[in-house]
N, C-alpha and C positions, 0 to 999 in steps of 0.2 A: 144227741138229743138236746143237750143244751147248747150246742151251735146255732141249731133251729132253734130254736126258742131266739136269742138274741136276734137272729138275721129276722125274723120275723120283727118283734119291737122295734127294729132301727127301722123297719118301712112303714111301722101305724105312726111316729115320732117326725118322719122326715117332710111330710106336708106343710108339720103346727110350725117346725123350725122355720120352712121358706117365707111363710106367711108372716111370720115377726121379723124377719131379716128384714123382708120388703117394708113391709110397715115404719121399720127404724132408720132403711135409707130416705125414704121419702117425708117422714118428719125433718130429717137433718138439712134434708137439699131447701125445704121450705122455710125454715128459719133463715137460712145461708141468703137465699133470694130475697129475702126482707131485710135483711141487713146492707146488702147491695141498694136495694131498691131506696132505702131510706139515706144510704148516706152518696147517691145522685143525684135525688133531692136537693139535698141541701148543699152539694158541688151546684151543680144549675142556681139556687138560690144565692152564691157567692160570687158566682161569675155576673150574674145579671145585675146586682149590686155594685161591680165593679164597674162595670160595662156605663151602667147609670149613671156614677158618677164620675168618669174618663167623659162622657158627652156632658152631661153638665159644667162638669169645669170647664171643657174646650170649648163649648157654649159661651160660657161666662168671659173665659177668657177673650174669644172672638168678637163678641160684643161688647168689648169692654172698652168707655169712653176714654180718650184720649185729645185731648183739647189742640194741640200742639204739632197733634200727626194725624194724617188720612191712612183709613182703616185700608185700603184697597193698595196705599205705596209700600204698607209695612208689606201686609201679606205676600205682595209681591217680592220684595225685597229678601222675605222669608222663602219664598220659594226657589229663590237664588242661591240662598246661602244655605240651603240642602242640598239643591243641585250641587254646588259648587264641592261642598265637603263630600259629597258621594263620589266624585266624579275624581277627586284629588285625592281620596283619604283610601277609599275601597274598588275604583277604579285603577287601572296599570296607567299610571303618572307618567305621561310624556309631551316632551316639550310641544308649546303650541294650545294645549289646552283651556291653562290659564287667561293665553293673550285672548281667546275667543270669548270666553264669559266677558274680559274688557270689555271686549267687542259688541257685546251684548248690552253691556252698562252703558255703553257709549251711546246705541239706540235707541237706548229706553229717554237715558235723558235729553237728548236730540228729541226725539220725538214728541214729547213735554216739556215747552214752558216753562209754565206756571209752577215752579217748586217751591217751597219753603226751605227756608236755613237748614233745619234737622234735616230734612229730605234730601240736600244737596251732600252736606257731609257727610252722613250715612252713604249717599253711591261714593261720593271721593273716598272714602275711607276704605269700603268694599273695594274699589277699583285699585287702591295702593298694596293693599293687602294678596290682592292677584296678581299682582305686577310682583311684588316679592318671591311669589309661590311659584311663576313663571321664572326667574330670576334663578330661584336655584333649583327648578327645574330643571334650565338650561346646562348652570355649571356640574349638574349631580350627571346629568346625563354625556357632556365632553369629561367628564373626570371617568365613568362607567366607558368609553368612547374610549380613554388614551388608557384604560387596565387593559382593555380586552384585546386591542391593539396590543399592548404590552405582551402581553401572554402567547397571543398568534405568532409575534416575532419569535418570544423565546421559545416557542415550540419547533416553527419554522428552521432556526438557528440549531436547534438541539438535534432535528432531522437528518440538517446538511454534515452538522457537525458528525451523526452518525454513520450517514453516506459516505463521508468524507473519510470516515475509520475503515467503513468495507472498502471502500476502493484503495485503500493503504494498503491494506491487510491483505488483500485480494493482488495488488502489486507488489507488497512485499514474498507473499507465496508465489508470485509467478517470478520475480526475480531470484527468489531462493532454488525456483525450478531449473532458470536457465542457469544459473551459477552451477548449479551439481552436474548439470550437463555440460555443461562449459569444463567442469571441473574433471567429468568423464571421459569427455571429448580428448582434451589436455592430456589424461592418464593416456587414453589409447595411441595418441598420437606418438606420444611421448614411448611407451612401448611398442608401437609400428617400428620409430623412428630406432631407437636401439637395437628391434631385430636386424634392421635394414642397416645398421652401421654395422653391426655384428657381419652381416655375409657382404657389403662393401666396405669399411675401412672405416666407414663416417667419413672426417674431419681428421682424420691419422696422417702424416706424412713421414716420408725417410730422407736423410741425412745422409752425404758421402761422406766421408772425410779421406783424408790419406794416413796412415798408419804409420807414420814418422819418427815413431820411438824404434821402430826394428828396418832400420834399411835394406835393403835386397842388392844383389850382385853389383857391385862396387860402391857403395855407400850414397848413392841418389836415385835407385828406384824402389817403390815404395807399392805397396798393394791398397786397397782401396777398402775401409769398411764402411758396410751399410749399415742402418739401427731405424727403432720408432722416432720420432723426434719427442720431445720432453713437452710441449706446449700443445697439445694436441690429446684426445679423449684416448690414448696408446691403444689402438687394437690391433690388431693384426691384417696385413694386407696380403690379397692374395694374386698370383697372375704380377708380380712387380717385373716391371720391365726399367732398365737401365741402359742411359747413353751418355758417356762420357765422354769431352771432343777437350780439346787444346785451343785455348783462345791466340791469335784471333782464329777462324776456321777459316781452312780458305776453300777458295771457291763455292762460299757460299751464296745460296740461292742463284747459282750459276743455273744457263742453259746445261752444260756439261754433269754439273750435280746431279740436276733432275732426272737428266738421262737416265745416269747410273744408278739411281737410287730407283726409280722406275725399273730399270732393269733386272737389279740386283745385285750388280755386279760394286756397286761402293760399299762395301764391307761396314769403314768406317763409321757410317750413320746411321747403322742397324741397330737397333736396341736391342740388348743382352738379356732375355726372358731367366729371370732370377726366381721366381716363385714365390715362397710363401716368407713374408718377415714375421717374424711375433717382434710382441713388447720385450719380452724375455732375454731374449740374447740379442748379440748384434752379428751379422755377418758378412766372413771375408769374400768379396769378390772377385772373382775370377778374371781381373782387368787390372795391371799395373801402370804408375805415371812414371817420369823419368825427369825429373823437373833440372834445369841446369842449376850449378853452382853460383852462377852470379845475377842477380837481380831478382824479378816476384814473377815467377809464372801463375795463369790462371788458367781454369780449367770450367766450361761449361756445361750442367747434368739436367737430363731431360727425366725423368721418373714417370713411369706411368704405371697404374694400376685400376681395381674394381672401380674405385673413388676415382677422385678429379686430380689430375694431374697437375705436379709441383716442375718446378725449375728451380736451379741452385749454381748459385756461383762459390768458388773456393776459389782460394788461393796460397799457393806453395813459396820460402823465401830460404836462404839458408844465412841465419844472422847469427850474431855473439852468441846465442845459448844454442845453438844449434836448427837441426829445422824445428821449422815453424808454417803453421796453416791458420786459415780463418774461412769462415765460408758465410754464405747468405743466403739460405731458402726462402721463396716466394712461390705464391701460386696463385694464378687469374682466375680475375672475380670478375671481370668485363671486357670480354676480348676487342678487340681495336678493332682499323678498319684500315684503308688503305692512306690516308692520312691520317690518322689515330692510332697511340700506341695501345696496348693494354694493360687496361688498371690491374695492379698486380699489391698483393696481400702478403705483406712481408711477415712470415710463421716462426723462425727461427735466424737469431743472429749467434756469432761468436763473441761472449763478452769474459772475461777483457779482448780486444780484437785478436791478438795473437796467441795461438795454444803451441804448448810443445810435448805435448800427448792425445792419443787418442783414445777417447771413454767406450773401453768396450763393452763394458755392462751396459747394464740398461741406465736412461737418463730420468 
Protein backbone atom coordinates (compact mmCIF):
# COMPACT_ATOMS: atom_id res chain seq x y z
CA UNK A 1 0.00 0.00 0.00
CA UNK A 2 2.63 2.41 0.71
CA UNK A 3 4.62 1.41 -2.46
CA UNK A 4 1.54 2.80 -4.31
CA UNK A 5 1.16 5.63 -2.55
CA UNK A 6 5.03 6.64 -3.28
CA UNK A 7 5.08 5.31 -7.07
CA UNK A 8 2.03 7.32 -7.43
CA UNK A 9 3.62 10.94 -6.04
CA UNK A 10 6.94 10.39 -7.96
CA UNK A 11 4.55 10.57 -11.29
CA UNK A 12 2.33 13.88 -10.16
CA UNK A 13 6.21 15.43 -9.07
CA UNK A 14 8.13 14.33 -12.16
CA UNK A 15 6.41 16.82 -14.91
CA UNK A 16 7.01 20.21 -12.20
CA UNK A 17 10.91 18.61 -11.82
CA UNK A 18 11.41 18.66 -16.13
CA UNK A 19 9.79 21.89 -16.29
CA UNK A 20 12.57 23.70 -13.89
CA UNK A 21 15.39 21.67 -15.09
CA UNK A 22 14.47 22.97 -18.65
CA UNK A 23 13.78 26.41 -17.46
CA UNK A 24 17.43 26.56 -15.44
CA UNK A 25 19.27 25.10 -18.62
CA UNK A 26 18.08 27.76 -20.82
CA UNK A 27 18.68 30.65 -18.34
CA UNK A 28 22.23 29.38 -18.09
CA UNK A 29 22.91 28.78 -21.95
CA UNK A 30 21.53 32.65 -22.26
CA UNK A 31 23.68 34.32 -20.04
CA UNK A 32 26.66 32.03 -21.48
CA UNK A 33 25.73 33.56 -25.06
CA UNK A 34 25.78 37.15 -23.83
CA UNK A 35 28.99 36.81 -22.40
CA UNK A 36 30.40 35.51 -25.65
CA UNK A 37 28.50 37.75 -27.55
CA UNK A 38 29.92 40.93 -25.57
CA UNK A 39 33.41 40.10 -25.29
CA UNK A 40 33.44 39.57 -29.72
CA UNK A 41 32.48 42.81 -29.44
CA UNK A 42 34.94 44.18 -28.07
CA UNK A 43 37.84 41.53 -29.75
CA UNK A 44 36.24 43.17 -33.30
CA UNK A 45 36.57 46.58 -31.61
CA UNK A 46 40.40 46.01 -30.81
CA UNK A 47 41.37 44.49 -33.89
CA UNK A 48 39.67 47.19 -36.03
CA UNK A 49 41.62 49.85 -33.77
CA UNK A 50 44.53 47.97 -34.64
CA UNK A 51 44.05 47.53 -38.17
CA UNK A 52 43.34 51.64 -38.15
CA UNK A 53 46.26 52.42 -37.02
CA UNK A 54 48.86 49.78 -38.78
CA UNK A 55 47.15 51.79 -42.00
CA UNK A 56 47.70 55.06 -40.66
CA UNK A 57 50.98 54.73 -39.62
CA UNK A 58 51.90 52.91 -42.99
CA UNK A 59 50.08 55.84 -44.41
CA UNK A 60 52.01 58.31 -42.61
CA UNK A 61 54.90 56.57 -43.01
CA UNK A 62 54.37 56.17 -47.10
CA UNK A 63 53.85 59.69 -47.47
CA UNK A 64 56.18 60.96 -45.50
CA UNK A 65 58.39 63.88 -47.01
CA UNK A 66 61.87 63.19 -47.76
CA UNK A 67 63.69 66.05 -49.40
CA UNK A 68 66.87 64.24 -50.36
CA UNK A 69 65.08 60.81 -51.73
CA UNK A 70 62.44 59.86 -54.37
CA UNK A 71 59.45 58.22 -52.82
CA UNK A 72 59.19 55.69 -55.80
CA UNK A 73 63.60 54.58 -55.63
CA UNK A 74 63.17 53.95 -51.89
CA UNK A 75 60.04 51.87 -52.28
CA UNK A 76 61.56 50.16 -54.84
CA UNK A 77 64.60 49.60 -53.24
CA UNK A 78 62.38 48.29 -50.25
CA UNK A 79 61.09 45.86 -52.30
CA UNK A 80 64.45 44.47 -53.02
CA UNK A 81 65.51 44.20 -49.94
CA UNK A 82 62.42 41.84 -48.92
CA UNK A 83 62.91 40.04 -51.76
CA UNK A 84 66.22 39.59 -51.21
CA UNK A 85 66.08 38.73 -47.21
CA UNK A 86 63.16 36.13 -48.20
CA UNK A 87 64.72 34.71 -50.73
CA UNK A 88 68.36 34.22 -48.56
CA UNK A 89 67.02 34.10 -45.05
CA UNK A 90 63.83 31.65 -45.56
CA UNK A 91 64.49 30.45 -49.08
CA UNK A 92 67.09 27.13 -49.51
CA UNK A 93 70.26 29.32 -50.09
CA UNK A 94 72.19 28.37 -53.19
CA UNK A 95 74.64 29.59 -55.09
CA UNK A 96 73.74 31.93 -57.94
CA UNK A 97 71.00 33.61 -56.19
CA UNK A 98 72.58 36.46 -54.80
CA UNK A 99 74.63 37.17 -58.14
CA UNK A 100 71.03 37.47 -59.81
CA UNK A 101 69.32 40.19 -57.60
CA UNK A 102 73.19 41.85 -58.71
CA UNK A 103 71.78 41.29 -61.61
CA UNK A 104 68.84 42.97 -61.12
CA UNK A 105 70.63 46.12 -59.33
CA UNK A 106 72.57 46.20 -62.22
CA UNK A 107 69.24 47.00 -64.60
CA UNK A 108 67.60 48.99 -62.45
CA UNK A 109 70.43 51.30 -62.49
CA UNK A 110 71.51 50.88 -66.23
CA UNK A 111 68.24 51.63 -67.00
CA UNK A 112 68.23 55.13 -64.84
CA UNK A 113 70.29 57.87 -65.32
CA UNK A 114 69.33 60.37 -63.48
CA UNK A 115 70.30 59.15 -59.74
CA UNK A 116 71.17 61.01 -56.87
CA UNK A 117 74.33 60.48 -54.50
CA UNK A 118 72.06 58.61 -51.70
CA UNK A 119 70.30 56.68 -54.53
CA UNK A 120 73.66 55.53 -56.00
CA UNK A 121 75.15 54.40 -52.71
CA UNK A 122 72.21 52.92 -51.31
CA UNK A 123 72.21 50.21 -54.75
CA UNK A 124 76.41 50.05 -54.45
CA UNK A 125 75.91 49.15 -50.96
CA UNK A 126 72.93 46.76 -51.54
CA UNK A 127 74.81 45.33 -54.61
CA UNK A 128 78.25 44.67 -52.11
CA UNK A 129 76.24 43.24 -49.58
CA UNK A 130 74.99 40.56 -52.32
CA UNK A 131 78.00 40.02 -53.58
CA UNK A 132 79.33 39.07 -49.83
CA UNK A 133 76.07 36.76 -49.42
CA UNK A 134 76.96 35.26 -52.92
CA UNK A 135 80.46 34.89 -51.72
CA UNK A 136 79.83 32.77 -48.95
CA UNK A 137 77.24 31.18 -50.45
CA UNK A 138 79.62 29.92 -52.84
CA UNK A 139 82.43 28.83 -50.13
CA UNK A 140 79.44 27.33 -47.55
CA UNK A 141 78.21 25.29 -50.43
CA UNK A 142 82.10 23.80 -51.84
CA UNK A 143 82.81 23.33 -48.03
CA UNK A 144 78.87 21.44 -47.88
CA UNK A 145 80.33 19.90 -51.49
CA UNK A 146 83.93 18.45 -50.07
CA UNK A 147 81.84 17.02 -46.50
CA UNK A 148 79.64 15.10 -48.49
CA UNK A 149 82.28 14.01 -50.91
CA UNK A 150 84.07 13.26 -47.71
CA UNK A 151 81.45 10.89 -46.29
CA UNK A 152 80.57 9.03 -49.67
CA UNK A 153 84.29 8.29 -49.83
CA UNK A 154 84.48 7.09 -46.40
CA UNK A 155 81.35 5.07 -46.88
CA UNK A 156 82.48 3.76 -50.23
CA UNK A 157 85.93 2.95 -48.44
CA UNK A 158 84.21 1.20 -45.39
CA UNK A 159 82.13 -0.93 -48.24
CA UNK A 160 85.22 -2.18 -50.08
CA UNK A 161 86.93 -2.46 -46.94
CA UNK A 162 84.00 -4.72 -45.87
CA UNK A 163 83.95 -6.66 -49.22
CA UNK A 164 87.32 -6.87 -48.99
CA UNK A 165 86.83 -8.89 -45.16
CA UNK A 166 84.20 -11.36 -47.03
CA UNK A 167 86.22 -12.23 -49.76
CA UNK A 168 89.12 -12.86 -47.09
CA UNK A 169 87.19 -14.65 -44.92
CA UNK A 170 85.33 -16.32 -47.78
CA UNK A 171 89.15 -17.35 -48.98
CA UNK A 172 90.44 -17.93 -46.00
CA UNK A 173 87.34 -20.75 -45.42
CA UNK A 174 87.96 -22.04 -48.83
CA UNK A 175 91.63 -22.53 -48.25
CA UNK A 176 90.94 -23.87 -44.80
CA UNK A 177 88.64 -26.21 -47.04
CA UNK A 178 91.35 -27.41 -49.37
CA UNK A 179 93.98 -27.76 -46.67
CA UNK A 180 91.79 -30.49 -44.67
CA UNK A 181 91.27 -32.06 -47.87
CA UNK A 182 94.80 -31.73 -48.84
CA UNK A 183 95.41 -32.79 -45.29
CA UNK A 184 92.84 -35.99 -45.97
CA UNK A 185 94.06 -36.52 -49.21
CA UNK A 186 97.79 -36.88 -47.55
CA UNK A 187 96.32 -39.09 -44.69
CA UNK A 188 94.77 -41.53 -47.26
CA UNK A 189 97.48 -41.63 -49.47
CA UNK A 190 99.69 -41.92 -47.01
CA UNK A 191 97.72 -45.08 -45.55
CA UNK A 192 97.13 -46.51 -49.30
CA UNK A 193 100.87 -46.01 -49.56
CA UNK A 194 101.71 -48.28 -46.24
CA UNK A 195 99.17 -50.87 -46.98
CA UNK A 196 100.70 -51.13 -50.44
CA UNK A 197 104.32 -51.26 -48.88
CA UNK A 198 103.03 -53.64 -46.43
CA UNK A 199 102.09 -56.46 -49.29
CA UNK A 200 105.11 -55.09 -51.65
CA UNK A 201 108.13 -54.28 -49.47
CA UNK A 202 107.97 -50.32 -50.11
CA UNK A 203 111.40 -48.95 -50.29
CA UNK A 204 112.75 -52.38 -48.28
CA UNK A 205 115.89 -54.00 -49.75
CA UNK A 206 118.35 -57.12 -48.92
CA UNK A 207 121.94 -57.28 -48.37
CA UNK A 208 124.27 -60.52 -49.26
CA UNK A 209 126.95 -60.72 -47.46
CA UNK A 210 129.35 -63.61 -47.03
CA UNK A 211 129.58 -65.22 -43.62
CA UNK A 212 133.27 -65.03 -42.96
CA UNK A 213 133.46 -65.52 -39.24
CA UNK A 214 132.55 -69.48 -39.85
CA UNK A 215 134.51 -70.94 -42.87
CA UNK A 216 133.30 -74.02 -44.54
CA UNK A 217 135.14 -77.18 -45.96
CA UNK A 218 138.88 -75.98 -45.90
CA UNK A 219 138.83 -72.56 -44.62
CA UNK A 220 137.84 -70.33 -47.87
CA UNK A 221 134.20 -71.31 -48.63
CA UNK A 222 131.80 -69.34 -46.93
CA UNK A 223 127.72 -69.41 -47.17
CA UNK A 224 125.98 -66.38 -47.95
CA UNK A 225 123.58 -64.47 -45.58
CA UNK A 226 120.61 -62.44 -46.51
CA UNK A 227 118.93 -59.55 -44.13
CA UNK A 228 116.56 -56.23 -44.38
CA UNK A 229 119.08 -53.55 -45.10
CA UNK A 230 119.08 -50.94 -42.23
CA UNK A 231 118.41 -47.67 -44.43
CA UNK A 232 115.22 -48.57 -45.72
CA UNK A 233 111.32 -48.48 -44.04
CA UNK A 234 112.59 -52.61 -42.87
CA UNK A 235 109.38 -54.70 -44.05
CA UNK A 236 109.37 -57.64 -45.20
CA UNK A 237 109.70 -58.90 -48.62
CA UNK A 238 107.98 -61.48 -50.25
CA UNK A 239 108.66 -63.82 -53.45
CA UNK A 240 112.73 -62.71 -53.04
CA UNK A 241 114.62 -64.01 -55.61
CA UNK A 242 118.50 -64.35 -55.52
CA UNK A 243 121.46 -64.31 -58.28
CA UNK A 244 124.71 -64.63 -57.32
CA UNK A 245 127.52 -64.71 -60.23
CA UNK A 246 131.48 -64.20 -59.76
CA UNK A 247 132.85 -61.21 -61.29
CA UNK A 248 134.08 -60.86 -64.20
CA UNK A 249 131.03 -63.14 -65.64
CA UNK A 250 131.88 -64.64 -68.52
CA UNK A 251 130.29 -64.95 -71.46
CA UNK A 252 128.21 -62.39 -70.89
CA UNK A 253 125.64 -61.11 -72.92
CA UNK A 254 127.05 -63.61 -75.23
CA UNK A 255 124.87 -65.07 -78.40
CA UNK A 256 125.72 -68.50 -76.42
CA UNK A 257 124.32 -66.94 -72.99
CA UNK A 258 121.14 -66.08 -74.45
CA UNK A 259 120.70 -69.39 -75.92
CA UNK A 260 121.13 -71.04 -72.69
CA UNK A 261 119.31 -68.95 -70.60
CA UNK A 262 116.40 -69.00 -73.15
CA UNK A 263 116.68 -72.59 -72.99
CA UNK A 264 117.30 -73.34 -69.59
CA UNK A 265 119.70 -74.99 -69.65
CA UNK A 266 122.48 -72.15 -67.86
CA UNK A 267 121.78 -72.98 -64.44
CA UNK A 268 124.09 -70.37 -63.38
CA UNK A 269 122.00 -67.34 -64.12
CA UNK A 270 118.92 -68.60 -62.63
CA UNK A 271 117.83 -66.78 -59.77
CA UNK A 272 117.47 -68.76 -56.43
CA UNK A 273 113.50 -68.17 -55.36
CA UNK A 274 114.27 -67.68 -51.54
CA UNK A 275 110.79 -66.39 -50.31
CA UNK A 276 109.90 -64.52 -47.60
CA UNK A 277 112.75 -62.16 -45.59
CA UNK A 278 111.45 -60.22 -42.44
CA UNK A 279 113.16 -57.42 -40.75
CA UNK A 280 113.60 -59.91 -37.83
CA UNK A 281 116.13 -62.42 -38.58
CA UNK A 282 118.48 -62.70 -41.38
CA UNK A 283 118.85 -65.57 -43.57
CA UNK A 284 121.32 -68.28 -44.55
CA UNK A 285 121.25 -69.06 -48.06
CA UNK A 286 121.33 -71.88 -49.69
CA UNK A 287 124.38 -70.79 -52.17
CA UNK A 288 128.17 -70.91 -51.11
CA UNK A 289 131.25 -68.63 -52.58
CA UNK A 290 134.85 -70.09 -52.63
CA UNK A 291 136.91 -66.89 -52.86
CA UNK A 292 140.81 -67.64 -53.36
CA UNK A 293 143.56 -66.94 -50.85
CA UNK A 294 145.29 -64.35 -52.69
CA UNK A 295 143.95 -60.99 -53.90
CA UNK A 296 140.06 -59.34 -53.76
CA UNK A 297 137.49 -61.33 -55.43
CA UNK A 298 134.08 -59.86 -56.30
CA UNK A 299 130.93 -61.11 -56.60
CA UNK A 300 127.76 -59.55 -58.49
CA UNK A 301 123.92 -59.94 -56.76
CA UNK A 302 120.82 -59.38 -58.80
CA UNK A 303 117.75 -59.52 -55.94
CA UNK A 304 114.39 -59.27 -56.95
CA UNK A 305 111.14 -59.14 -55.31
CA UNK A 306 107.23 -57.73 -54.89
CA UNK A 307 109.15 -54.18 -54.89
CA UNK A 308 111.70 -52.82 -57.42
CA UNK A 309 114.64 -54.50 -57.83
CA UNK A 310 118.27 -54.01 -56.14
CA UNK A 311 121.82 -54.91 -57.40
CA UNK A 312 124.79 -55.28 -55.07
CA UNK A 313 128.35 -55.64 -55.46
CA UNK A 314 130.58 -57.34 -52.55
CA UNK A 315 133.77 -58.07 -52.28
CA UNK A 316 135.73 -60.88 -50.58
CA UNK A 317 139.95 -60.45 -49.50
CA UNK A 318 141.86 -62.50 -47.21
CA UNK A 319 144.17 -59.80 -45.27
CA UNK A 320 146.23 -59.51 -41.79
CA UNK A 321 143.05 -59.83 -39.53
CA UNK A 322 141.70 -62.47 -41.52
CA UNK A 323 138.74 -62.55 -44.13
CA UNK A 324 137.28 -59.71 -44.89
CA UNK A 325 134.14 -58.27 -47.06
CA UNK A 326 132.64 -55.08 -48.13
CA UNK A 327 129.69 -54.62 -50.33
CA UNK A 328 127.56 -51.82 -52.21
CA UNK A 329 123.81 -52.05 -52.83
CA UNK A 330 122.17 -49.91 -55.44
CA UNK A 331 118.99 -49.88 -57.13
CA UNK A 332 117.67 -48.10 -60.60
CA UNK A 333 115.91 -45.18 -60.49
CA UNK A 334 116.25 -44.40 -64.36
CA UNK A 335 117.05 -47.28 -66.55
CA UNK A 336 119.51 -46.41 -69.53
CA UNK A 337 119.31 -46.90 -72.90
CA UNK A 338 121.46 -48.42 -75.48
CA UNK A 339 124.09 -45.68 -75.04
CA UNK A 340 123.10 -44.55 -71.50
CA UNK A 341 123.88 -46.22 -68.50
CA UNK A 342 121.38 -46.43 -65.49
CA UNK A 343 121.01 -44.01 -63.02
CA UNK A 344 121.37 -45.99 -60.11
CA UNK A 345 120.51 -45.00 -56.22
CA UNK A 346 123.18 -46.17 -54.00
CA UNK A 347 120.96 -47.57 -50.54
CA UNK A 348 123.53 -49.09 -48.55
CA UNK A 349 127.33 -49.08 -48.26
CA UNK A 350 129.92 -50.80 -45.86
CA UNK A 351 131.43 -48.41 -43.51
CA UNK A 352 134.31 -48.69 -42.37
CA UNK A 353 134.81 -50.32 -45.93
CA UNK A 354 136.10 -53.49 -44.64
CA UNK A 355 134.17 -55.86 -42.10
CA UNK A 356 135.44 -59.04 -40.58
CA UNK A 357 131.95 -60.19 -39.35
CA UNK A 358 128.75 -60.75 -40.48
CA UNK A 359 125.64 -59.02 -38.63
CA UNK A 360 123.28 -61.58 -38.33
CA UNK A 361 120.65 -59.96 -36.27
CA UNK A 362 118.73 -57.55 -37.65
CA UNK A 363 120.38 -54.03 -38.69
Amino acid sequence: MALNVCEQAVKRAKPRLLKSSRRYILQHMSKLLDKVASQSVRIARSLRQGLTWLWTSTERVALWEMPVYRRWVLYTQATLIVLSVFLCVWWPLVPGIAIGLVGVVGIIMAAFADWKSYEKAAWIAFAAVLFIVEFQTVERDRHTNETEQTIMRDREQEAIRKEEEAIEKQQQGFTEVVKQGQSLFANEKRLSQEDRDQMTGGDSYVIVVPNVGVPLDGGNTFALTAAIGKNGPRIALQNVRILVRKLPIENEFTMDQIKALLAGSDVRDTPTLIGIITPDDSLILPMKISPPLEGTTEYFVNVDAVNKPTIETFRVRHGDKGWEYSFNVSRVVAPGGPHKKDKLKVLEVTKPEWRTQVVMQPH
